[in-house]
N, C-alpha and C positions, 0 to 999 in steps of 0.2 A: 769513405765518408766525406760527405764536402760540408763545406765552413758553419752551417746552420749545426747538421747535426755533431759534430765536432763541441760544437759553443754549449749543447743541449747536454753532449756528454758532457762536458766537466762542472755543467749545473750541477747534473746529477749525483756525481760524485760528491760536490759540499754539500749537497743535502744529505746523502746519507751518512758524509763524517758528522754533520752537527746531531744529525737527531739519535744517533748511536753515542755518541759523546765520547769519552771515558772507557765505556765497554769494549771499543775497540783495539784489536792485538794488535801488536809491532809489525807482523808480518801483514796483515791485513794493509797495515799505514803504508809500508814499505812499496807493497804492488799498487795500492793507489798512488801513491808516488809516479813511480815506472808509469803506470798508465798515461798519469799527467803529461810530463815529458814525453810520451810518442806523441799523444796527441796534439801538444805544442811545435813540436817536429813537423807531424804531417800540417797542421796549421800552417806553420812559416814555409812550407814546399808550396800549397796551393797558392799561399798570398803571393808568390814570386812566379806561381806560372801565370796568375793572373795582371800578374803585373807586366809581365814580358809580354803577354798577351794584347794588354792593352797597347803597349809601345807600340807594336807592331801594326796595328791597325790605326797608333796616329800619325806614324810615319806614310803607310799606305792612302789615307784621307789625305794628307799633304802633298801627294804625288799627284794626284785627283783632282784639282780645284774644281771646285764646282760641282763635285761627283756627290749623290746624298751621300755616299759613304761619312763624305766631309762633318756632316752634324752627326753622324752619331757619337755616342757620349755615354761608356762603358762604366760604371759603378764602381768598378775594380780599379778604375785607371786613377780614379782619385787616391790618396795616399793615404795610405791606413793609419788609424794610431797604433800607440803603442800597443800590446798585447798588456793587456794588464794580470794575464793570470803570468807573466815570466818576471813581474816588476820587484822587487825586494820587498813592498810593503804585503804583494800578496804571500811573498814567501815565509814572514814574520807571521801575518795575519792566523798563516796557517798552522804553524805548529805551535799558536797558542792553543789552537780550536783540538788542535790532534790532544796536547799532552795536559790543558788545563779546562779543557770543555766551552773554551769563549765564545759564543758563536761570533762567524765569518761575518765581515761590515756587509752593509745591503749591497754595495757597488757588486761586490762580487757571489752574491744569489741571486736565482731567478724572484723576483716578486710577481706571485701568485693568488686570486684570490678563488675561494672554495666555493663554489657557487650550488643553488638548490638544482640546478639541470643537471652536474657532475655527479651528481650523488641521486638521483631521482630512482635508483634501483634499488636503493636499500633505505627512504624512506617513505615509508605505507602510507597510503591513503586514510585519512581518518575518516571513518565510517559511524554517524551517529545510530544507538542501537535501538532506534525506532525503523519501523517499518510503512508510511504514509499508504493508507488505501482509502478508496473513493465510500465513502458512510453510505449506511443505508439503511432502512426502519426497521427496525428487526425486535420484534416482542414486547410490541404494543399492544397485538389481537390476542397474543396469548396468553397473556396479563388478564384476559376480562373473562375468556371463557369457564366455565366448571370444569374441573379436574379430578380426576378421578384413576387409581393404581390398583384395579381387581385382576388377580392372576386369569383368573379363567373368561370366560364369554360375559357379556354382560347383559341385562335385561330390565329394562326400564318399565314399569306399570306405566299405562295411561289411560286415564280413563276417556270414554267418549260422550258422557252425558251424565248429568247433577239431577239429582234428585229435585222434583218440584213438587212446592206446596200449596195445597189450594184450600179453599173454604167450602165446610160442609155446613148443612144444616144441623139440629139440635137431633140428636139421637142418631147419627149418621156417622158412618167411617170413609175417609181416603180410600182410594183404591192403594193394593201394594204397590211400590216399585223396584224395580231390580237395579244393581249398579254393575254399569255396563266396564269390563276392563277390559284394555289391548294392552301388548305391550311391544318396547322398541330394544331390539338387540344388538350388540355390538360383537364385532368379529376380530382379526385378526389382519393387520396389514403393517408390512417389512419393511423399514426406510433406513437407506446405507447410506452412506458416505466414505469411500476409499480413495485417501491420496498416497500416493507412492514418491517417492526419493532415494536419487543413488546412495549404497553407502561413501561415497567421496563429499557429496552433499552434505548430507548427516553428518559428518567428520568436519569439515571447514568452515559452514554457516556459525554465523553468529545466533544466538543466544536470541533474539528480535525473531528470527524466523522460526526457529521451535513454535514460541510461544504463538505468534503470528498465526503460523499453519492450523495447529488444534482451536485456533479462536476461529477461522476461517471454517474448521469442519463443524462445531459447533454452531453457529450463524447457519450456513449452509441447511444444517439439519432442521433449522428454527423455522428458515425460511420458508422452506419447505412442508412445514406442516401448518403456517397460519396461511401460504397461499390455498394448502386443502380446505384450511376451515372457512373459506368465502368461496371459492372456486372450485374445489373437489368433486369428481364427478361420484363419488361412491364405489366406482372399480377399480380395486387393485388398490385403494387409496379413501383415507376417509369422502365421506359423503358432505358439501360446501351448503352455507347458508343460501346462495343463489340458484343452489340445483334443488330446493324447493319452491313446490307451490305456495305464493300466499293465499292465505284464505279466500273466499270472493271479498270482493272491491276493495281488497288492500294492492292490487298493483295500480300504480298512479301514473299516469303518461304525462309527457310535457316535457320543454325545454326548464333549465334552473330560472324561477321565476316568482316572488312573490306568492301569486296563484297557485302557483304549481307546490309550495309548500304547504299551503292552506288546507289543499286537498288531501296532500298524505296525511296533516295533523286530522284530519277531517275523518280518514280511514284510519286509524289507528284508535285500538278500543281504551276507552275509558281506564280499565282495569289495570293497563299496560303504560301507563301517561306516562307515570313515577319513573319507571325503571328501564325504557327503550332509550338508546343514544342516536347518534345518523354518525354514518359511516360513508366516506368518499375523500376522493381525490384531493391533495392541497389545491391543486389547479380549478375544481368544479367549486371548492368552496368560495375559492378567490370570485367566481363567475359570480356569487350570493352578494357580495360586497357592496356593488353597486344598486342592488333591490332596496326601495323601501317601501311600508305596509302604508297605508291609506290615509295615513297623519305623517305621513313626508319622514318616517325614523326609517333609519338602517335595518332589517331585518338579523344584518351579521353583527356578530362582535368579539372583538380580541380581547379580553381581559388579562390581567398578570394576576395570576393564582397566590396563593398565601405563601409559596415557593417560590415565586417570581416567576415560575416558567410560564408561558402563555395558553390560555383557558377559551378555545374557540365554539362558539354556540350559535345557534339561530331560532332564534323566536323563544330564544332561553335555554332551549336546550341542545345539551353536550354533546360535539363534533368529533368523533374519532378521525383521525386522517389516516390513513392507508393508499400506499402505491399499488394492492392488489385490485383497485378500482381503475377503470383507463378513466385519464381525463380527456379524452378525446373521442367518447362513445359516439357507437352508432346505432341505424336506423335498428329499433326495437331492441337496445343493449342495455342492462343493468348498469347506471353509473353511479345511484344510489340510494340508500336504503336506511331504514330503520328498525331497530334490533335489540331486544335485550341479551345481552351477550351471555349472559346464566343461564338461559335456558339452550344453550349449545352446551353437550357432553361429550368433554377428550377423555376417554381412556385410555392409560399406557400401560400394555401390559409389563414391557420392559424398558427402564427408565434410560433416556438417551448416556450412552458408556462411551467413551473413548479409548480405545485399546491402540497397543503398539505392539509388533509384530516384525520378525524378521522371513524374507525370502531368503531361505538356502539357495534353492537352484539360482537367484540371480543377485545377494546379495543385496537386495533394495531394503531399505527398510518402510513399513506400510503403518499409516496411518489409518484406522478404520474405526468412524461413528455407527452407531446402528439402534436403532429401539424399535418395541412393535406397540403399533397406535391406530387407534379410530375414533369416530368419531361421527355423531350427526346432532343435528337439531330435533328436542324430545318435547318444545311448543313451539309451533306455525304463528301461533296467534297477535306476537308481541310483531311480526314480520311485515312490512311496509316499501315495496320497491318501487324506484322512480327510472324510468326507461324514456327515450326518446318513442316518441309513438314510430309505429314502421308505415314509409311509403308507401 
């Protein structure tokens, strides 16, 4: 051992007589003793080899003049103190600390301090039990449409034409008329959702990602069935407000433009005024902002609703905003439209479930969403869409 770890042992040593105190046995005391004494032995060996050592090399620089040997200037060569673990005061010090628990004066303990990088293995990361993810609009559209939960197929009467009245003369009758009915049926279509997780995952996550996940499959599911209800081709998956035709001269062409709203208000019937909203993009609404009609007003407007939250309209009437719109449509692209949203019918025949499930063979545990759902639009008539004319 040389003089570092030598000084390091007999730290150690008074640290562990003070913090055992009392508890410690005679014998115990007696070998820490003995240990002392060698190590103050082999101490006073090396301080005299180094010291003899140093002599030698200032006799040899002396022989030397002018040699670098000359300046060098050995650590050792200077003259040690006292040992102060051999001094009387430590040897009192110490069998107060052994027989009455005193602790040992600072001179003779290391002073250490405990620092947060010393211990960084055994104190945890504090993990707040929130999970931060990026928002998204999710069950706004499905908030408006009609709902409906019939087990079996479903079948909507429509009729295709109204009875008309006309005037006869005195002693005359109407001719009969018939009332003509179609009707619109709903099928069957499968929407899953399966997340998977090891079971070491399951076991160590916090409590934030349980819930986190199942809200994740749910949204997911959500998402999923109002991007059907605007976009849905009808295969495999409900049939979208935009995979119909509107009636004739309710598709309106144009860039977003005063005009161009004029003309859809223009195409949308009387019957339908009350109860059709517009439906588009925040970004295409924003494009409306800057329009005004013929007396220099704003066409748009942001109102704070009887809730505070904000109440977007044009020409008075209410702005559903939706990302399933691009606002960056193209040449001949639906970017947006007008709609009474009631007259779209979601049927589910089985209500969105969240089940939990375990893999044997792999141990995972499995999250799985799933409902069966359709859907179409059962009046054309309230329908008004605004496209970029095509090239």
């Amino acid at each position: 051992m040389n003089l570092t770890e030598i000084e390091a042992r007999m730290a150690e040593i008074g640290d562990e007589l003070q913090k055992r105190g009392i508890d410690i046995s005679e014998e115990e005391i007696g070998a820490f003793e003995k240990e002392i004494e060698n190590l103050k032995e082999e101490r006073a060996a090396q301080i005299r080899a180094h010291e003899k050592r140093g002599n030698m090399l200032k006799t040899i620089a002396e022989g030397l003049e002018g040699s670098p040997i000359k300046s060098f200037r050995s650590k050792n060569t200077e003259n040690e103190s006292e040992d102060k673990f051999s001094t009387l005061e430590y040897r009192k010090a110490f069998k107060e600390f052994v027989t009455r628990g005193v602790p040992l004066p600072t001179e003779y303990r290391a002073n250490e301090v405990t620092m947060t990088t010393d211990v960084s293995a055994i104190i945890p990361t504090t993990i707040l039990n929130r999970i931060i993810e990026k928002l998204e609009t999710v069950g706004n559209i499905l908030a408006l449409v009609t709902r409906t939960n019939y087990k079996g197929g479903v079948q909507i009467p429509v009729s295709t034409a109204k009875p008309v009245a006309t005037w006869v003369a005195e002693g005359t009758n109407a001719d009969t008329q018939k009332k003509v009915l179609g009707s619109i049926s709903f099928s069957y279509h499968k929407l899953s959702c399966l997340v998977s997780i090891t079971l070491e995952t399951e076991t160590m996550t916090l409590s934030a990602f349980e819930s986190t996940l199942q809200q994740n499959v749910q949204e997911a599911m959500i998402r999923a069935i109002e991007e059907a209800i605007i976009n849905g081709t009808g295969t495999g998956q409900p049939k979208g407000i935009l995979a119909e035709t509107p009636p004739t001269g309710q598709a309106v062409t144009g860039t977003p433009s005063y005009a161009t709203l004029i003309a859809a208000e223009s195409a949308l019937p009387s019957a339908y005024d009350n109860s059709a909203v517009w439906c588009m993009n925040k970004k295409t609404f924003l494009s409306f902002i800057g329009a005004v009609d013929s007396a220099g007003q704003p066409i748009a407007r942001v109102n704070a609703g009887i809730d505070g939250k904000p109440e977007r309209n044009l020409l008075g009437r209410k702005v559903i905003l939706s990302d399933r719109l691009s606002g960056n449509a193209g040449s001949g692209e639906t970017y947006a439209f007008l709609f009474n949203f009631k007259d779209y019918v979601l049927n589910t025949n089985f209500s969105i479930r969240i089940e939990n499930f375990r893999d044997n063979y792999t141990d995972d545990y499995i999250k799985k969403g799933i409902t069966l759902v359709d859907g179409k639009v059962v009046d054309t008539n309230s329908l008004v869409t605004l496209s970029l004319s095509e090239s």
